[in-house]
N, C-alpha and C positions, 0 to 999 in steps of 0.2 A: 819679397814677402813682407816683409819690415815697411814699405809704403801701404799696402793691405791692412797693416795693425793699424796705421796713423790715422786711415779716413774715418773710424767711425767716432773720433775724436774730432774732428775736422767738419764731420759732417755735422755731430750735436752742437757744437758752438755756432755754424753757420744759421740752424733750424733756430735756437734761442735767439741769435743777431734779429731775424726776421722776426720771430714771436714778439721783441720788444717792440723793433718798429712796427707789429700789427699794434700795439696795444696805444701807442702813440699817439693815433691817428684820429683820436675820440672826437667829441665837440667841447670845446674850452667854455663856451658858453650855457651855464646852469640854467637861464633864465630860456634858453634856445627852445624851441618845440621839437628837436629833434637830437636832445642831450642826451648822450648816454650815461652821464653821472662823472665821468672823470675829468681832470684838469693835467693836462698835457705840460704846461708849464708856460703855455703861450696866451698873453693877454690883449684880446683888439683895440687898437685903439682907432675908437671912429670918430667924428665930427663932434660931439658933445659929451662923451663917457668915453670910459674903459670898461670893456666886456671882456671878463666879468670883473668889477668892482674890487672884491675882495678875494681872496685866493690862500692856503693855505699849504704848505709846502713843510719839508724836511731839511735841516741843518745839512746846507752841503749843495741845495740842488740848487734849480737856476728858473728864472724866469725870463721868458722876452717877451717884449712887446712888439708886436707888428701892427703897423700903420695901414690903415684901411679906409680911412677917411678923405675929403680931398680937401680938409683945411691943416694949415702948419699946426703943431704939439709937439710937445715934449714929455717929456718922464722925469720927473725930479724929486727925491727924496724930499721929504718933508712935510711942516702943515704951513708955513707961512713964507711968503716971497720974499722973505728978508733975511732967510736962511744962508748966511754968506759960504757954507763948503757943506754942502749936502754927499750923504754918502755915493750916491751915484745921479747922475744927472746926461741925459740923452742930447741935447742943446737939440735945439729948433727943428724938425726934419717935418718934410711931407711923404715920403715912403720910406720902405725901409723897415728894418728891426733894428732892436737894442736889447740885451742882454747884462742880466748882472747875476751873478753868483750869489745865497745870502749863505752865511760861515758862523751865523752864531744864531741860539735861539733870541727871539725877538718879535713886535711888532711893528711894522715899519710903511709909515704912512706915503705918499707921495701926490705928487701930480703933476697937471698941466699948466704950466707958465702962463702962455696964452689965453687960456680956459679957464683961470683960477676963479674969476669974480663968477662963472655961473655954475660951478661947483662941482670942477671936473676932478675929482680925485681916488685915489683907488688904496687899498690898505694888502701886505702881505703878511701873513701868519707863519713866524718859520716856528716848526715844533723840532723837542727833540728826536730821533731816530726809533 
């Protein structure tokens, strides 16, 4: 009887598990024709930009960027290639994701190494809670 009590406990954590990953699942891209309004936390990175550009998140969550383009980029904190220890930095990849945590509120500029001179860069907005 005592397993009978546990499943409908069992059972609401698993329905919410799934409710989050449904919710998940949006278009990360604002400018998309087929955007439903939310940002996932994943930002593309194609051949000449990051889609989307700008992004605005909460103290604590995380973004990644996935590679979708078929030239080499990177992710690198900053506004200028002289930045010698940038907070987070992806080094050179042509597929692939990268992930970084942001832990405080902030705005926090970045971009592509490679890309820099024709003005690949993207901005994250962490607010507070």
């Amino acid at each position: 009887m005592s397993g009978l009590r546990r499943f409908p406990s069992a059972f609401f954590i698993v329905t919410l598990a799934l409710a989050s990953l449904y919710a998940a699942c949006g278009d990360d891209d604002p400018a998309g024709t087929d955007d439903d309004g939310t940002f996932t936390g994943t930002v593309r990175v194609l051949d000449d930009r990051f889609s989307p550009s700008t992004v605005t998140i909460t103290v604590g969550d995380s973004v990644t960027w996935r590679w979708e383009g078929s030239h080499v980029h990177s992710v690198e904190e900053g506004t200028s290639l002289v930045n010698p220890s940038p907070m987070f930095d992806s080094g050179d990849k042509t597929s692939g994701t990268f992930g970084y945590r942001f832990t405080s509120v902030d705005t926090v500029r970045y971009f592509c190494r490679p890309h820099f001179n024709i003005g690949m860069k993207g901005t994250v907005r962490v607010q507070a809670p």
